[in-house]
C-alpha positions as CSV (number, residue, x, y, z in Angstrom):
1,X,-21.3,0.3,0.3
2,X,-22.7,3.7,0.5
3,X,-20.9,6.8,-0.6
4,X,-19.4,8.7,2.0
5,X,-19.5,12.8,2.9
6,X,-16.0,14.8,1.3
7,X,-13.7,16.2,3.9
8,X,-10.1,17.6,3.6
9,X,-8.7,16.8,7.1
10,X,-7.8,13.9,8.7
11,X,-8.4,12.9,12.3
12,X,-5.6,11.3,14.5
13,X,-8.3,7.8,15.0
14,X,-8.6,7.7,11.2
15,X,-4.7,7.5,10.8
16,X,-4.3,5.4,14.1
17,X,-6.8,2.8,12.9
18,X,-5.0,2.9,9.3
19,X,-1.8,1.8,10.3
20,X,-3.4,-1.1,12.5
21,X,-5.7,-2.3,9.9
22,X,-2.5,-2.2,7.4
23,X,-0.3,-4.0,10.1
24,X,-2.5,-6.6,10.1
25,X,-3.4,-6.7,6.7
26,X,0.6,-6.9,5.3
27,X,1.8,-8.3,8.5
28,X,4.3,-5.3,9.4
29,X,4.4,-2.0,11.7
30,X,4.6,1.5,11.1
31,X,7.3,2.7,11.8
32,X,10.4,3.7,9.6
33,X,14.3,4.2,9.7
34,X,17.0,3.8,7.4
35,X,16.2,6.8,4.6
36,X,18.3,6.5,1.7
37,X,17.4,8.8,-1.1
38,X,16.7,6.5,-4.0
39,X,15.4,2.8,-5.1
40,X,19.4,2.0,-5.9
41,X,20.8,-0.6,-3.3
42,X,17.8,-1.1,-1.2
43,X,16.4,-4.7,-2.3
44,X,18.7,-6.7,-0.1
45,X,18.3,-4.2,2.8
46,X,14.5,-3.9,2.5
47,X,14.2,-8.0,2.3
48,X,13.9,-7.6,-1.6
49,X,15.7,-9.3,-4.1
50,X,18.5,-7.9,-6.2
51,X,17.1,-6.4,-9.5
52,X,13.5,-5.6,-8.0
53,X,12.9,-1.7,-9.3
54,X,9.9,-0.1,-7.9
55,X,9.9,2.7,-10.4
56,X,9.3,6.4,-8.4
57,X,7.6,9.2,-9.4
58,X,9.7,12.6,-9.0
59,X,10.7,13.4,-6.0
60,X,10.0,10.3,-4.0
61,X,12.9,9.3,-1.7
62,X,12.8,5.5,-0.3
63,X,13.4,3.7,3.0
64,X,13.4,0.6,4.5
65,X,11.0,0.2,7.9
66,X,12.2,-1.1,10.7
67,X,10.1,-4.2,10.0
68,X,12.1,-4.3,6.6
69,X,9.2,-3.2,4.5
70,X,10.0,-0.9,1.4
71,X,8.7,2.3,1.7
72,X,8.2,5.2,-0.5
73,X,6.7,9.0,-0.7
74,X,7.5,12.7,-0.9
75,X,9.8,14.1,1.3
76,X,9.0,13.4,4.9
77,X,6.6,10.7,5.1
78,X,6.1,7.4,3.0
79,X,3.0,7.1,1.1
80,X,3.6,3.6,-0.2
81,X,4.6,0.2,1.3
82,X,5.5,-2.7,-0.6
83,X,6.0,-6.2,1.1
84,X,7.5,-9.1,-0.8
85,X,6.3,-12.4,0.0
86,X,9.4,-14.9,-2.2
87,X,8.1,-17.8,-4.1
88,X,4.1,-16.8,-3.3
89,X,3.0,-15.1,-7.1
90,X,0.5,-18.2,-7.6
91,X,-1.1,-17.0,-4.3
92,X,-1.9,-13.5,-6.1
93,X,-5.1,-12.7,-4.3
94,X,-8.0,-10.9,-7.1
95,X,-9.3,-7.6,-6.8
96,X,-12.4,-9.3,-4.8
97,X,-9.7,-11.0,-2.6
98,X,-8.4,-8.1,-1.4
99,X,-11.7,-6.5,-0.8
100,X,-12.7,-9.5,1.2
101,X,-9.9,-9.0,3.4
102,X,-10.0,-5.0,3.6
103,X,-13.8,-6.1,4.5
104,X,-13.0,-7.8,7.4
105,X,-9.9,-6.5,8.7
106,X,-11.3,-2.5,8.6
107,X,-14.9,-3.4,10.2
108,X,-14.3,-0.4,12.1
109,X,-14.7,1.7,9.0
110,X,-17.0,3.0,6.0
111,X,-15.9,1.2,2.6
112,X,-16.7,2.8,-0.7
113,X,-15.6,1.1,-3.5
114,X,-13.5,3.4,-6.4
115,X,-11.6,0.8,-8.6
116,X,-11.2,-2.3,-8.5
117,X,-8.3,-4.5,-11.3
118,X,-7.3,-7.7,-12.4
119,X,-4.5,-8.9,-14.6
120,X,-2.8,-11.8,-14.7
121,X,0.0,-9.7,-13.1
122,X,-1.5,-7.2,-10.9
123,X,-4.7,-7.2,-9.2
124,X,-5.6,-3.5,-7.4
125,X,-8.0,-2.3,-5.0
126,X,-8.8,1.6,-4.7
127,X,-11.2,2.2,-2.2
128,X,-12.3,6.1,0.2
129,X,-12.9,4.6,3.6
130,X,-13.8,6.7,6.6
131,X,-13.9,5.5,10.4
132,X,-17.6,4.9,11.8
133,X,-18.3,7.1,14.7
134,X,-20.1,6.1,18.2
135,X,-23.1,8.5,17.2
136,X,-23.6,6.1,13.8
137,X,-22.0,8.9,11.9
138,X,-18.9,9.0,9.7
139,X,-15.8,10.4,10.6
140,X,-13.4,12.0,7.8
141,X,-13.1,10.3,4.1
142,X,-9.4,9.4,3.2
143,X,-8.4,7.7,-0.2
144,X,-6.7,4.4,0.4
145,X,-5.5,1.6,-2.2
146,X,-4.5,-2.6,-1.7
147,X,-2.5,-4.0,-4.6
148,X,-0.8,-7.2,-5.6
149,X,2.2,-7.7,-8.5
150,X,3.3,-10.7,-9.5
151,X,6.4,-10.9,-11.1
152,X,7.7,-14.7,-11.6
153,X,7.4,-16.7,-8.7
154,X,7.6,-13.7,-6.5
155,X,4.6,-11.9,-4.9
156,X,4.7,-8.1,-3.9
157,X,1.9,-6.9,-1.6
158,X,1.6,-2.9,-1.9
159,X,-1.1,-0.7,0.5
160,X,-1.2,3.5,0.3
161,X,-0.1,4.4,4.0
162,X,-2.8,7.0,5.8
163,X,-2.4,10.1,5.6
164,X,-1.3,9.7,1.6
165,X,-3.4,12.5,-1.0
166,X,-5.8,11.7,-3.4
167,X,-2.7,12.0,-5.6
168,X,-0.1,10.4,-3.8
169,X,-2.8,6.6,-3.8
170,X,-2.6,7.3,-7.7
171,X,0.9,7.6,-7.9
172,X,1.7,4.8,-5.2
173,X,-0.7,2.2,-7.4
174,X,1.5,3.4,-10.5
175,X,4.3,2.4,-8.6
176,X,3.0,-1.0,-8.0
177,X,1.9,-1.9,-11.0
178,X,5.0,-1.1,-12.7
179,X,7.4,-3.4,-10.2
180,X,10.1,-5.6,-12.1
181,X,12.5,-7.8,-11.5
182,X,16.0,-7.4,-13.5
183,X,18.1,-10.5,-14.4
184,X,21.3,-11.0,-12.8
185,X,24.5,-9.8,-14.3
186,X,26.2,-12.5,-15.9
């Protein structure tokens, strides 16, 4: 992968292509409804099962997409979706995995590599992609991350959305890694 030119703004392809490529990566759509300001009571709603936290950083509200995805971010637009896939955590792709896939699925853009994890328990890929032009150039760089938690049987797949900062990829994998499952009151 080559490195890629810095640039602050984003172009309506670059965010158009992001939410196909993440649609077809995760399996869901972009759009969103239901806000509710916090984690509390959202698991059944969002398809999730009681007890799963997905720890938020301050001032994140949450909402469930119309496709029942969990989604999170600042005020005003989700930065982070989490999909959980019940009784898949052996299927817990690696780091490599989830390259391969980003690989194929984003053809249409530049790929640079930033991080790449593995843990028994989470497996992350952080990558700055930016959307080949017709001329053979590149069009604007945007920070983008893939992720996978595992937490007993369950899997929970977890993508930035476009259009998320530098900052807000950081604070969306922070989120993902730290996903838990409570026990059941007894």
């Amino acid at each position: 992968m080559r490195p890629l030119a810095s640039s602050a703004r984003k172009t309506p392809r670059l965010l158009g292509l992001g939410l196909v490529s993440l649609g077809v990566l995760f399996g869901g759509c972009e759009g969103c409804s239901d806000k509710k300001p916090s984690v509390e009571g959202l698991a059944e709603d969002a398809g999730l099962r009681s007890g799963v936290k997905v720890p938020l950083p301050p001032g994140w509200s949450a909402q469930v997409a119309t496709d029942g995805s969990f989604q999170a971010g600042p005020p005003g637009r989700p930065a982070l979706r989490v999909d959980l896939k019940p009784g898949q955590g052996e299927e817990m792709p690696s780091s490599e995995k989830l390259a391969d896939t980003v690989r194929q699925q984003m053809k249409q853009f530049s790929l640079s590599l930033d991080q790449e994890e593995d843990t028994p328990s989470f497996s992350l890929l952080r990558v700055t992609m930016a959307p080949s032009l017709a001329d053979g150039g590149l069009g604007p760089e945007a920070p983008a991350f893939f992720g996978a938690r595992r937490v007993g049987d369950d899997l929970f797949l977890c993508a930035s959305l476009p259009g998320a900062s530098t900052e807000e990829v950081r604070l969306a994998t922070e989120a993902c890694r730290t996903i838990q499952v409570q026990a059941a009151p007894r």
